[in-house]
C-alpha positions as CSV (number, residue, x, y, z in Angstrom):
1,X,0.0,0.0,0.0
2,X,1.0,3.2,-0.6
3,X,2.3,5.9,2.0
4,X,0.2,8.7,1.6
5,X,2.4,12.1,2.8
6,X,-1.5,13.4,3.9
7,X,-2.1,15.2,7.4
8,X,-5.6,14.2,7.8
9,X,-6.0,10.4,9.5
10,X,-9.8,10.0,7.5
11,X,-9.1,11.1,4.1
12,X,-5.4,9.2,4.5
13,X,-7.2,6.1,5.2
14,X,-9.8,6.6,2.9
15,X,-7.3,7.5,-0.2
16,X,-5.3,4.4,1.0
17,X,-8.1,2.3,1.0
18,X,-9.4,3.8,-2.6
19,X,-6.0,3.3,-4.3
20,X,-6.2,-0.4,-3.1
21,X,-9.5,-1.3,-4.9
22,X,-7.9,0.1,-7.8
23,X,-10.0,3.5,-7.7
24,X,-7.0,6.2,-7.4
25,X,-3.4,6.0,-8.3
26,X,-1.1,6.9,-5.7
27,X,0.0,10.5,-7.6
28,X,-4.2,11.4,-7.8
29,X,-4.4,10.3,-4.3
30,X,-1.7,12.3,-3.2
31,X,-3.0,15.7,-5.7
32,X,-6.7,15.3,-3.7
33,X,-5.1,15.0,-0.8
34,X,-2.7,18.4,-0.9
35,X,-6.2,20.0,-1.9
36,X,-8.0,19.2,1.5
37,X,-10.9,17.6,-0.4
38,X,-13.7,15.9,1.1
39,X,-12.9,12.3,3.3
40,X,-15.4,11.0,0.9
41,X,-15.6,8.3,-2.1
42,X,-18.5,10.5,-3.7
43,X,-16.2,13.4,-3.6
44,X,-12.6,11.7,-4.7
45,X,-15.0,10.6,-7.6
46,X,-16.7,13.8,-8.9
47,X,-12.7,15.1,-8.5
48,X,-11.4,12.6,-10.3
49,X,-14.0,12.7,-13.1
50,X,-13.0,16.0,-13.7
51,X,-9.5,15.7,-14.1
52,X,-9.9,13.0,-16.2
53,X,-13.0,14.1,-17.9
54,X,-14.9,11.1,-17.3
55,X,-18.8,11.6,-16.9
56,X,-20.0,11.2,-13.4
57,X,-23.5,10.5,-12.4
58,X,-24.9,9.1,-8.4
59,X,-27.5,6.6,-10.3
60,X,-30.0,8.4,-8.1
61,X,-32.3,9.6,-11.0
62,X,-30.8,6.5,-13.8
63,X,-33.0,3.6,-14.2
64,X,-30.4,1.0,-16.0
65,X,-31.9,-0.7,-19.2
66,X,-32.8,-4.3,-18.3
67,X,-32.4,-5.0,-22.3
68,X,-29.0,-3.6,-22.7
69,X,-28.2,-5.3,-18.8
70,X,-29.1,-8.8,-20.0
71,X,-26.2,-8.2,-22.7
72,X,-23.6,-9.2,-20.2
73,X,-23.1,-12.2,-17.6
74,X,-24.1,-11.1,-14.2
75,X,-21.2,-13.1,-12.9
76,X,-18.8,-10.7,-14.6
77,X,-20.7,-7.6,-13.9
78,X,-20.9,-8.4,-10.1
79,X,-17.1,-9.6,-9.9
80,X,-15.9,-6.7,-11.5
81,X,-18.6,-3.7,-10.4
82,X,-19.2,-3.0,-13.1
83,X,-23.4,-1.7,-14.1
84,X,-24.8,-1.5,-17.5
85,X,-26.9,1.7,-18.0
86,X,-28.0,2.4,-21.9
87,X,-27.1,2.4,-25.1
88,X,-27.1,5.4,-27.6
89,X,-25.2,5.5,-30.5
90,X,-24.1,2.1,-30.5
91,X,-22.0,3.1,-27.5
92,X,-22.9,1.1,-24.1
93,X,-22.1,3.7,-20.8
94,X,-20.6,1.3,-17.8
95,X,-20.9,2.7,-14.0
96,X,-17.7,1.7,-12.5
97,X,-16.4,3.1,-9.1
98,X,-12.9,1.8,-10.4
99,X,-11.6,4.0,-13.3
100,X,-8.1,2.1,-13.3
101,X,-9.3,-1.6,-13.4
102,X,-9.8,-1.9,-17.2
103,X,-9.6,-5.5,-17.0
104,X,-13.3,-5.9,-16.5
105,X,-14.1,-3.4,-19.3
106,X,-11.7,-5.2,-21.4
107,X,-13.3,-8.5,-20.6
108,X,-16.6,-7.7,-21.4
109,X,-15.5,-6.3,-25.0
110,X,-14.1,-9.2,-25.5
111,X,-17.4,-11.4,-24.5
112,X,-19.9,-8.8,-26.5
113,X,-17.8,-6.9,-29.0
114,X,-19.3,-3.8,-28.1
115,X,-18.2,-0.4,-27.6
116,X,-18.5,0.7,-24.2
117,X,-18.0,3.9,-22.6
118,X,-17.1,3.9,-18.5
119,X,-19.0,6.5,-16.7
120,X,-17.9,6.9,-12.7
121,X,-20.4,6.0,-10.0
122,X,-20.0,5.7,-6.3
123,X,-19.6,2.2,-4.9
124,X,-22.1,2.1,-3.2
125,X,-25.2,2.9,-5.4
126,X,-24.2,0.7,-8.1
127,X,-24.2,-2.3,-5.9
128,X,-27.5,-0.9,-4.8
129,X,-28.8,-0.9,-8.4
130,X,-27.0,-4.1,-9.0
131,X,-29.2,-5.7,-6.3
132,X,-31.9,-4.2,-7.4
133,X,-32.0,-5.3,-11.1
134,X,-29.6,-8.2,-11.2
135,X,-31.4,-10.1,-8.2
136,X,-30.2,-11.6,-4.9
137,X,-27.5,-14.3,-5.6
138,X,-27.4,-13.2,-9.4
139,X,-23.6,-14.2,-9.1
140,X,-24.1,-16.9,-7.4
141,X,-26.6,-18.2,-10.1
142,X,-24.6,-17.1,-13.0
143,X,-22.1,-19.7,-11.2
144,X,-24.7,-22.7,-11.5
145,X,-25.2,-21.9,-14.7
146,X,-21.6,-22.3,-16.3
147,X,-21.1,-25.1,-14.1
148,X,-21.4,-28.2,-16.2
149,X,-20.4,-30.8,-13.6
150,X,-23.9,-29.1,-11.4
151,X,-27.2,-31.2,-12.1
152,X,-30.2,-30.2,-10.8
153,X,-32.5,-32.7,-9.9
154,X,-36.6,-31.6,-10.8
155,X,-39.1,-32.7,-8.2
156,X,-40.1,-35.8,-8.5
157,X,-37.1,-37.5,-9.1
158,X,-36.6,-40.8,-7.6
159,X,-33.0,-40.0,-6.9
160,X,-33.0,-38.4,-4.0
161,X,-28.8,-38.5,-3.5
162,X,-28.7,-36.4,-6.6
163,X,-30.8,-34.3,-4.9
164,X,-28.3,-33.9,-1.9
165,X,-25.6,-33.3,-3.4
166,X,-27.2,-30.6,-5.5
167,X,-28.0,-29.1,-2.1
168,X,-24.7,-29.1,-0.6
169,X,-23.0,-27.3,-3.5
170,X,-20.8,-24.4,-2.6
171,X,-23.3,-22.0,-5.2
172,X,-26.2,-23.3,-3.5
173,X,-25.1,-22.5,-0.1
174,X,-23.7,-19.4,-0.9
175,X,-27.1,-18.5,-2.4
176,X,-28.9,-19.5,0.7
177,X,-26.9,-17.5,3.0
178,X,-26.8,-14.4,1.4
179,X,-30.8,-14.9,1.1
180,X,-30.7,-15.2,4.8
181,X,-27.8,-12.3,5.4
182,X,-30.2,-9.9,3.4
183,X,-33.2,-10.8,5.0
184,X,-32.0,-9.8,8.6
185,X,-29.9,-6.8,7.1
186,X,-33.3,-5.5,6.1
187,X,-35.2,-5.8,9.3
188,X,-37.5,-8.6,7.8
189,X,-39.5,-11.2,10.1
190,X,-40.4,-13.7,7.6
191,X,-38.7,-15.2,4.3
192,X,-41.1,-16.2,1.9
193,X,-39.9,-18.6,-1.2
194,X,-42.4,-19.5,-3.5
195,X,-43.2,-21.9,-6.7
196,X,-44.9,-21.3,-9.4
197,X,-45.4,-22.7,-12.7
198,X,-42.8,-20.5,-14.4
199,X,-40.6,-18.8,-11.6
200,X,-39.4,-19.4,-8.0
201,X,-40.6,-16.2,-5.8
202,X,-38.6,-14.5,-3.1
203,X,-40.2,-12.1,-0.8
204,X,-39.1,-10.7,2.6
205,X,-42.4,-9.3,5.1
206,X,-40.8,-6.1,6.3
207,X,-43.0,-3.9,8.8
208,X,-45.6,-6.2,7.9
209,X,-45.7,-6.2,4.4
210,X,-44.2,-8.7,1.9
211,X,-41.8,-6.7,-0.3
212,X,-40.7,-9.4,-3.5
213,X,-37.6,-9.9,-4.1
214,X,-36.0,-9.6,-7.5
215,X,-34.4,-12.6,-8.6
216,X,-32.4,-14.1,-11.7
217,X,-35.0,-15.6,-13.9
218,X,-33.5,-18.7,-14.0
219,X,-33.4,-18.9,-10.2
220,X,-36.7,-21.8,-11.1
221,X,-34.3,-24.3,-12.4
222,X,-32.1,-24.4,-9.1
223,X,-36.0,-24.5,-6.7
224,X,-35.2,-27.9,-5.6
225,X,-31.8,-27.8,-4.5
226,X,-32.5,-24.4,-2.8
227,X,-35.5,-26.1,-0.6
228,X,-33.2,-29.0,-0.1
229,X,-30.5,-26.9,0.9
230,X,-33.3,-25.3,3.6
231,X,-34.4,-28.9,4.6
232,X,-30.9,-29.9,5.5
233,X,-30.1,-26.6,7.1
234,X,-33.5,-27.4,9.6
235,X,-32.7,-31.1,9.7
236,X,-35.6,-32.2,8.1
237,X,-36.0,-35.4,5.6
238,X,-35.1,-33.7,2.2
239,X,-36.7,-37.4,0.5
240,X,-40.3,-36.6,2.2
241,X,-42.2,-33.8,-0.4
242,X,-45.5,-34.7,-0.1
243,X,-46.3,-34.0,3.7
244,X,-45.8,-30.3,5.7
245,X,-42.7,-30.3,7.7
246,X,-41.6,-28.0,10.6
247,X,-37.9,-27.3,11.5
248,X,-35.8,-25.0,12.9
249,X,-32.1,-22.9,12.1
250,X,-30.3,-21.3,14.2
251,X,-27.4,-18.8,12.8
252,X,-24.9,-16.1,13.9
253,X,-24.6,-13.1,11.7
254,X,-22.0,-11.3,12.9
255,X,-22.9,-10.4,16.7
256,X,-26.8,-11.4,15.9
257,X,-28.2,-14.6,16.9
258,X,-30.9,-15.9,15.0
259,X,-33.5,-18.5,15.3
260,X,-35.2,-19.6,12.2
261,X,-38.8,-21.4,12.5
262,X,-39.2,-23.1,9.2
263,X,-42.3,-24.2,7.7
264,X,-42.4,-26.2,4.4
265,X,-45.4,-27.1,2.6
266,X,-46.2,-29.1,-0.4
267,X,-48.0,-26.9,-3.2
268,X,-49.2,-27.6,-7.2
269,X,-45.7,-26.4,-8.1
270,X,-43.0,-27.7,-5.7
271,X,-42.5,-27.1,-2.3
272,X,-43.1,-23.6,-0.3
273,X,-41.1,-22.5,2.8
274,X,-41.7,-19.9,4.8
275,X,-39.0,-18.9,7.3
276,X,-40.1,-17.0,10.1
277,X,-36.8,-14.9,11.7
278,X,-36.5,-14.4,15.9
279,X,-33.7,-12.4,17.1
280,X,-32.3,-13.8,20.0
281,X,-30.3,-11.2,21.5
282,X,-32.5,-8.1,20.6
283,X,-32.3,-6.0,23.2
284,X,-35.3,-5.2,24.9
285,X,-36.9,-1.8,25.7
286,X,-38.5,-0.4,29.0
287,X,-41.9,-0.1,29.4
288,X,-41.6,3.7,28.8
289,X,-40.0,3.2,25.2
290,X,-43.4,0.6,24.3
291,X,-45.0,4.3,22.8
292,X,-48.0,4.1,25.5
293,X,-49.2,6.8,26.7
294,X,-49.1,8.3,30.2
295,X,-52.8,6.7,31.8
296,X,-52.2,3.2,29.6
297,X,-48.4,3.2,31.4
298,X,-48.9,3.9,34.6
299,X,-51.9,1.2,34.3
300,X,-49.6,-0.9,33.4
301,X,-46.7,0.0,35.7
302,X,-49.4,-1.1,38.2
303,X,-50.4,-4.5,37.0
304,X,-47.5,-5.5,36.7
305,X,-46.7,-5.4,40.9
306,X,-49.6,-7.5,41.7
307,X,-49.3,-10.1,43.6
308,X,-51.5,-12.2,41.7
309,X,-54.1,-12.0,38.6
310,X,-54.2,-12.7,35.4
311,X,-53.3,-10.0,32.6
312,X,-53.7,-10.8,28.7
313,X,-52.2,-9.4,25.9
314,X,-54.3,-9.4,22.7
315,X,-53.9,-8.9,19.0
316,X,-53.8,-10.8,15.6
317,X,-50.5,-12.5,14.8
318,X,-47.6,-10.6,14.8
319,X,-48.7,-7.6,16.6
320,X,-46.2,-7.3,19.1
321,X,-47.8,-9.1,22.0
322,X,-44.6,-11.5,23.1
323,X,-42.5,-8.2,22.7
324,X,-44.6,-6.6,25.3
325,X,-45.4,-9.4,27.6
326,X,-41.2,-9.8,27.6
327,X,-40.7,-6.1,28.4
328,X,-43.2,-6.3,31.8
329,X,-41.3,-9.5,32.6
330,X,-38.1,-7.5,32.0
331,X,-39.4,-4.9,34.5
332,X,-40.3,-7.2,37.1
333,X,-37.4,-9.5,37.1
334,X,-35.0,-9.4,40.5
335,X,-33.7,-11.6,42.9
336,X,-36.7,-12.3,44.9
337,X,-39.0,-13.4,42.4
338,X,-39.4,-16.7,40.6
339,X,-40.4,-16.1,36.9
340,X,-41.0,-19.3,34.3
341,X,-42.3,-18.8,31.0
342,X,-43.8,-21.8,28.2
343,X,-43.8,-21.0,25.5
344,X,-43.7,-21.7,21.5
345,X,-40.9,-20.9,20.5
346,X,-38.7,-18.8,23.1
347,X,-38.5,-15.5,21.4
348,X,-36.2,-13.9,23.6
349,X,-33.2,-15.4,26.4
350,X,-33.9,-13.1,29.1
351,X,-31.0,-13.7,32.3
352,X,-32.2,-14.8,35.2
353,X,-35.8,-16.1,33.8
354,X,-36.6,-19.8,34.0
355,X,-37.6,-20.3,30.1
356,X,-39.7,-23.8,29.0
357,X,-39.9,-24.6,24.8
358,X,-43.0,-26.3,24.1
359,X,-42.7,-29.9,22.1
360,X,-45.8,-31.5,21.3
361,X,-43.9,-34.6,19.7
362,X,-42.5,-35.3,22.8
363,X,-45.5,-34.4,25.3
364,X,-44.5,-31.1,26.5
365,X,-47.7,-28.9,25.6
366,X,-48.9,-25.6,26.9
367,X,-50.9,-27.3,29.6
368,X,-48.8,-30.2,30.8
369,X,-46.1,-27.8,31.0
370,X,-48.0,-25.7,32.9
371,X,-49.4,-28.0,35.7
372,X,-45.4,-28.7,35.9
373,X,-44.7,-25.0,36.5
374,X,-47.3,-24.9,39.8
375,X,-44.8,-27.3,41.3
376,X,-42.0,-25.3,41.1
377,X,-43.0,-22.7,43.3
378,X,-42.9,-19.6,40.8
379,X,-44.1,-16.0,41.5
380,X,-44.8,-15.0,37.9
381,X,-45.6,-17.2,35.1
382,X,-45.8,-16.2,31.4
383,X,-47.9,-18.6,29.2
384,X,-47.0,-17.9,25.3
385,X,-51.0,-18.5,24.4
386,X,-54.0,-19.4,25.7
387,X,-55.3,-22.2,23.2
388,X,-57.1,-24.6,24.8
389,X,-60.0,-24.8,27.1
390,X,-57.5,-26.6,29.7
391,X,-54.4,-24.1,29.8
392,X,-57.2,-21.8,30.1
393,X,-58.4,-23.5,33.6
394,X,-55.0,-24.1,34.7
395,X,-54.2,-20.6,34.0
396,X,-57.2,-19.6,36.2
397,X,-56.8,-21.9,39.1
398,X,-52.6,-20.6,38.9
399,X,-54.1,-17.0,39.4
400,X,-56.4,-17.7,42.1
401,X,-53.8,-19.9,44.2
402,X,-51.4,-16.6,44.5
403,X,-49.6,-16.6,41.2
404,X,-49.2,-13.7,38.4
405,X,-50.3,-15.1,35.6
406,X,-49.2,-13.2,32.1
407,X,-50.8,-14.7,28.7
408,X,-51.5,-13.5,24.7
409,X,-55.0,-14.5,22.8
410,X,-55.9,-14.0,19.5
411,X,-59.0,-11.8,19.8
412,X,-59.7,-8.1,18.2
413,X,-60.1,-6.1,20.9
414,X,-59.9,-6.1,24.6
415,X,-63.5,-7.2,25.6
416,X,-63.5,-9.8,23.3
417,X,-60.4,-11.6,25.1
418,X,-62.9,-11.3,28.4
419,X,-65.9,-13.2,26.1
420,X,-63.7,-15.8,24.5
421,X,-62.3,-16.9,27.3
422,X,-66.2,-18.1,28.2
423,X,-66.2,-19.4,24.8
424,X,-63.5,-21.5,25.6
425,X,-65.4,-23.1,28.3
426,X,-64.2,-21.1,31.9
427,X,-66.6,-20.0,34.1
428,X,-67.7,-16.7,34.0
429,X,-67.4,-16.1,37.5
430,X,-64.1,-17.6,37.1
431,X,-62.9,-15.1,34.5
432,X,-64.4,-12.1,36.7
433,X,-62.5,-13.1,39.6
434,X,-59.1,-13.5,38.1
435,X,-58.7,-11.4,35.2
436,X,-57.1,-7.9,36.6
437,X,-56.6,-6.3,33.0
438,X,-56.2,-6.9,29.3
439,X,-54.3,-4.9,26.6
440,X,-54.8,-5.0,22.9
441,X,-52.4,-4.0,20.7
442,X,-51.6,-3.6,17.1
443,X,-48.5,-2.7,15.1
444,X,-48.9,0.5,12.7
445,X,-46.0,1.7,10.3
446,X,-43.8,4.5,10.9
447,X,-43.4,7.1,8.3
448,X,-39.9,7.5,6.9
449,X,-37.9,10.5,8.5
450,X,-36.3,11.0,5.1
451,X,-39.2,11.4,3.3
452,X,-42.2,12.3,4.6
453,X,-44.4,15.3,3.5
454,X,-46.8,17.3,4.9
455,X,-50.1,16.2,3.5
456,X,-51.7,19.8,2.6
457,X,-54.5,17.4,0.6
458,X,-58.3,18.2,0.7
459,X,-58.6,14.6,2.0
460,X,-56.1,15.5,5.1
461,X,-58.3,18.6,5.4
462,X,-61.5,16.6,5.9
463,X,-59.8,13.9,8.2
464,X,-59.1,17.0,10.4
465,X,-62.1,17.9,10.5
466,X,-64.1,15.0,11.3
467,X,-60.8,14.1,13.9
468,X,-61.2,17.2,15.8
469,X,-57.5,18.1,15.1
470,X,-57.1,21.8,14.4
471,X,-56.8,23.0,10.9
472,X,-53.5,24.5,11.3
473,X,-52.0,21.5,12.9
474,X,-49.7,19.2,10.2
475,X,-50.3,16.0,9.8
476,X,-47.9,14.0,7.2
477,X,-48.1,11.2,4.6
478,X,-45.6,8.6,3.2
479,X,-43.9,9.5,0.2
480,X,-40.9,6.7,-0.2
481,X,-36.7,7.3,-0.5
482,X,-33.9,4.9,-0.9
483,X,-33.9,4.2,3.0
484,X,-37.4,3.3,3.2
485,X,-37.3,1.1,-0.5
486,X,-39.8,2.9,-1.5
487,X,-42.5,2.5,1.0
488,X,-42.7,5.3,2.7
489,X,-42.5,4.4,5.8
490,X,-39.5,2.7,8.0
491,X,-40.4,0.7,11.5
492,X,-43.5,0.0,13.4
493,X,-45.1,1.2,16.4
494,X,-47.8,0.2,18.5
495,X,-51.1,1.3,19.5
496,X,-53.0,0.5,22.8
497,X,-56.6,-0.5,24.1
498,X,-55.8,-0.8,27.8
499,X,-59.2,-2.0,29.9
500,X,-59.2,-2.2,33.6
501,X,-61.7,-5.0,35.2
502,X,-63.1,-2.5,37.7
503,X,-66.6,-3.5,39.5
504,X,-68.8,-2.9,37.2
505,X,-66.9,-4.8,34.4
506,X,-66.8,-7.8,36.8
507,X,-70.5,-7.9,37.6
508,X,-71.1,-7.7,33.3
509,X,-68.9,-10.9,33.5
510,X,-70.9,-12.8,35.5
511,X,-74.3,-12.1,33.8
512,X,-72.6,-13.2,30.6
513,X,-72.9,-9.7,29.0
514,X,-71.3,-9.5,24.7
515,X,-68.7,-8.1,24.3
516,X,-70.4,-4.5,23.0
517,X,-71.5,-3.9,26.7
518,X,-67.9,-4.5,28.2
519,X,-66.7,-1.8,25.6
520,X,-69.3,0.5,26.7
521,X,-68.5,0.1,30.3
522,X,-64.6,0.0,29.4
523,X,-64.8,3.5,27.6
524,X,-67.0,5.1,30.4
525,X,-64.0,4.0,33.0
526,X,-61.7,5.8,30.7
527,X,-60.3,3.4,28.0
528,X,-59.1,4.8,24.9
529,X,-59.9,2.0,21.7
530,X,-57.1,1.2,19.8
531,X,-58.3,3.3,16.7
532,X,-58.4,6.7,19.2
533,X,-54.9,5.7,20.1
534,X,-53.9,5.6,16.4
535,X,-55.0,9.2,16.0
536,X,-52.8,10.3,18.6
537,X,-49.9,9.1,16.4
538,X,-51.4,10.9,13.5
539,X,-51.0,14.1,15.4
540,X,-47.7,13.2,16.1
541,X,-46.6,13.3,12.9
542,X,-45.6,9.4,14.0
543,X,-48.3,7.5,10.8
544,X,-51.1,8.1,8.8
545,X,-54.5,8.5,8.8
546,X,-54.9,5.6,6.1
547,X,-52.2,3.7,8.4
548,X,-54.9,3.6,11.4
549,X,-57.6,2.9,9.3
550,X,-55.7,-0.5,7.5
551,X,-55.7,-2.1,11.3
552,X,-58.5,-1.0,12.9
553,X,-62.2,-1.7,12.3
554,X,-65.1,-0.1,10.9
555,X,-66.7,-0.7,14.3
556,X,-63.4,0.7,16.6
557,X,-63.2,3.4,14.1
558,X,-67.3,4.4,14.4
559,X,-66.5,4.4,18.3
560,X,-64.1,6.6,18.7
561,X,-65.4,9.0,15.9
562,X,-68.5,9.3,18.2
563,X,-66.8,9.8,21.8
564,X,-64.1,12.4,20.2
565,X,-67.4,14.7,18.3
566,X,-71.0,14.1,18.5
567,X,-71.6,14.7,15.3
568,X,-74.9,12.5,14.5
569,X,-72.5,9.5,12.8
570,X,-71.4,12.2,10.7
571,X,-68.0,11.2,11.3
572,X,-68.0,7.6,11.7
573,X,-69.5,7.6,8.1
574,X,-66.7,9.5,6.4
575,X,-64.7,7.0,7.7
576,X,-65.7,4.2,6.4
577,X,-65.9,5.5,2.8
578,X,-62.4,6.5,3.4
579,X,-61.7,2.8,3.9
């Protein structure tokens, strides 16, 4: 490496590291350098293109030509960085970030016999457009294909050895792991790969919606090894493809921990898997960073110090509820208490925490767990669901014989988790007597920082309106940037529907009273329903109005409407049409 005769540390190192990757030479390093430039690639680049009067362009506003891309093997084009943009004039422009390594330019006029023209680019946004158009593992499938001695086996094939061997090929592992690396670099929960008739579908659910992939289109011969490759990773039988099977991964990238629930299902087309991704080590945030606000936390501040009761968290599927249940147990967790958890799976390791991992193939459900748990003397117990009519009564019987008893269902609202647990058979006078509180919660996307605009629209106008927020008072709407991939929006908070069992809620219970009448009483004790909550991010500036309205219900939405303005319905109807 060269020694740069440069003052600054940064732009040293960074001129260093530049002429090393073939970007600088050592006498334009050392010219930037005397200048006092920038400690910047973008700006050695835009310097450099003017001395050598090379066109320079960010790709920001350049949408490459997928014709004039599928000129030239991805394998080359991700080796040597180098991006295919247009043609004009029978002249092909090249983003490269590496002006002095000509060997990949040369290579590629050697393959094509075109003319090609190298326009400079930073680093970092042609790999981002090279993801983007080229597809995840596009290198990695070039690979496959220019391997001759690489068969793969179609389904159905009676020789399954084939099959393995296709799995455990370097391409196919490589293409597996970076599948896996990008999923948790982009904050997704569940991998998603899907046959078809014609092509083999990636798609990562980030925030809670399922954002496709792009892929090489020949990704569909390779379908089988890739499951394969899963099935081996989960240690599942990779010769069984006409039954569902259920595994498990567990990976370390870089400092994360990951455990990978893996569920593979037979379709028309082949076999789907759908890998849902838990974090192990994701550090948990105090009950003041859960986004409540200040009556809903200090409600739940309180709970949480009883000696005994029952309090339920409820929601649809991933809503947050474990994440919440985990942060009260995080509060609560000392020296002189005993906590055990069931659960299915173990989301999070917390210290000090006595943690059980359901198996139903080997006996260990939620309720023979449980009556296990009662003999081990704990303080506070946390049951991953309420299923079942019997984890149900054990639950009940653990709260009424001095235990804290903290559990999810899967129920809409916060009165319905009181109603449902009738349903499932417990005695009303049972539930009335042991359940202290319930909290529903749902998860509602965050707008992106970078991007969001003030939404100035007539339809904003009229949501004010009807909302009660003052004109004047902005309220935003997603947009979509680079850092959010175009969605608008980056992260997820929650919103709350915290209901206190006071007296009168408990004497509703026992006369068996729906679940309309519990709301009623709920909201005249001061509970706030989960869509009035959602408006209080709206005036945040935190989501949008359409963002409360996609997970809440015409019937939350008609409540609150009417408790924030009597307005004759007025409100509750504008609503709904907006939905």
């Amino acid at each position: 490496m060269s020694q740069l005769n440069i003052a600054d540390a940064t732009l040293r190192e960074l001129l260093e590291r530049m002429i090393t990757a073939r970007q600088l030479s050592p006498f334009d390093a050392q010219t930037f350098g005397k200048q006092g430039g920038a400690a910047t690639e973008d700006a050695v680049l835009r310097w450099l293109a003017k001395e050598y009067d090379v066109p320079f362009s960010s790709l920001d506003a350049v949408e490459p030509d997928r014709q004039v891309l599928s000129l030239f093997p991805a394998r080359v084009l991700l080796k040597e960085q180098l991006l295919p943009l247009r043609r004009a004039n029978g002249v092909v422009e090249i983003a490269t970030s590496r002006l002095f390594a000509t060997q990949g330019l040369d290579a590629l006029k050697a393959m094509t016999g075109l003319s090609l023209k190298a326009i400079l680019a930073p680093t970092e946004s042609i790999q981002r457009e090279m993801k983007k158009h080229l597809g995840v593992g596009a290198d990695t499938i070039g690979t496959l294909n220019e391997e001759a001695g690489l068969e793969v086996v179609q389904e159905g094939s009676a020789d399954d050895a084939d099959l393995d061997s296709a799995a455990e090929d370097a391409s196919i592992i490589r293409f597996v792991n970076q599948v896996l690396r990008d999923a948790i670099e982009l904050r997704a929960s569940d991998v998603h790969l899907e046959p078809f008739e014609d092509e083999f579908r990636i798609r990562y659910r980030i925030d809670g919606d399922l954002q496709e992939v792009p892929v090489p289109p020949s990704l569909k011969r390779f379908q089988p090894a890739i499951v394969s490759r899963v099935k081996i990773l989960s240690h599942l039988n990779i010769a069984e493809k006409r039954v569902p099977q259920d595994g498990r991964i567990k990976i370390r990238v870089e400092t994360h921990e990951v455990d990978i629930r893996v569920s593979i299902i037979p379709m028309l087309h082949g076999e789907a898997v759908v890998m849902r991704l838990l974090r192990q080590n994701s550090k948990l945030r105090g009950m003041s960073d859960l986004g409540m606000n200040h009556r809903e936390l200090e409600c739940f501040r309180r709970v949480v110090q009883l000696p005994h009761g029952i309090v339920l968290v409820t929601g649809p599927t991933g809503s947050g509820k474990t994440s919440t249940l985990y942060t009260a147990l995080n509060e609560i967790n000392d020296h002189v208490r005993k906590i055990i958890t069931i659960e299915d799976p173990v989301e999070y390791q917390l210290k000090g925490v006595n943690q059980i991992q359901v198996n139903e193939k080997s006996g260990l459900t939620f309720s023979r767990g449980l009556r296990s748990i009662l003999r081990h003397d704990p303080d506070v117990v946390l049951i991953g669901e309420i299923r079942d009519h019997e984890t149900a009564q054990i639950a009940v019987q653990a709260s009424l014989t001095g235990h804290l008893v903290f559990s999810t269902l899967h129920t809409n609202d916060a009165p319905g988790a009181l109603t449902r647990l009738v349903d499932m058979g417990v005695e009303p006078y049972l539930v009335a007597s042991s359940i202290e509180a319930v909290l529903a919660q749902r998860l509602v996307r965050v707008l992106c920082p970078h991007c969001k605009q003030v939404d100035d629209s007539p339809t904003a106008a009229a949501y004010k309106a009807k909302l009660g927020i003052p004109l004047n008072h902005k309220i935003y709407k997603s947009v979509g940037c680079r850092d959010c991939r175009n969605t608008g929006f980056h992260g997820r908070n929650a919103i709350f529907e915290w209901m206190d069992t006071n007296v009168e809620i408990r004497q509703l219970i026992l006369q068996n009273t729906p679940a309309d009448k519990l709301r009623d009483a709920a909201i005249r004790d001061g509970m706030k329903t989960l869509a009035e909550d959602g408006w209080r991010l709206v005036r945040q500036g935190v989501t949008t109005v359409e963002e409360v309205l996609s997970v809440t219900t015409a019937k939350e939405v008609s409540r609150t409407s009417v408790d924030e303005k009597d307005d004759g319905g007025e409100t509750a109807a504008a609503l709904a049409v907006a939905r």
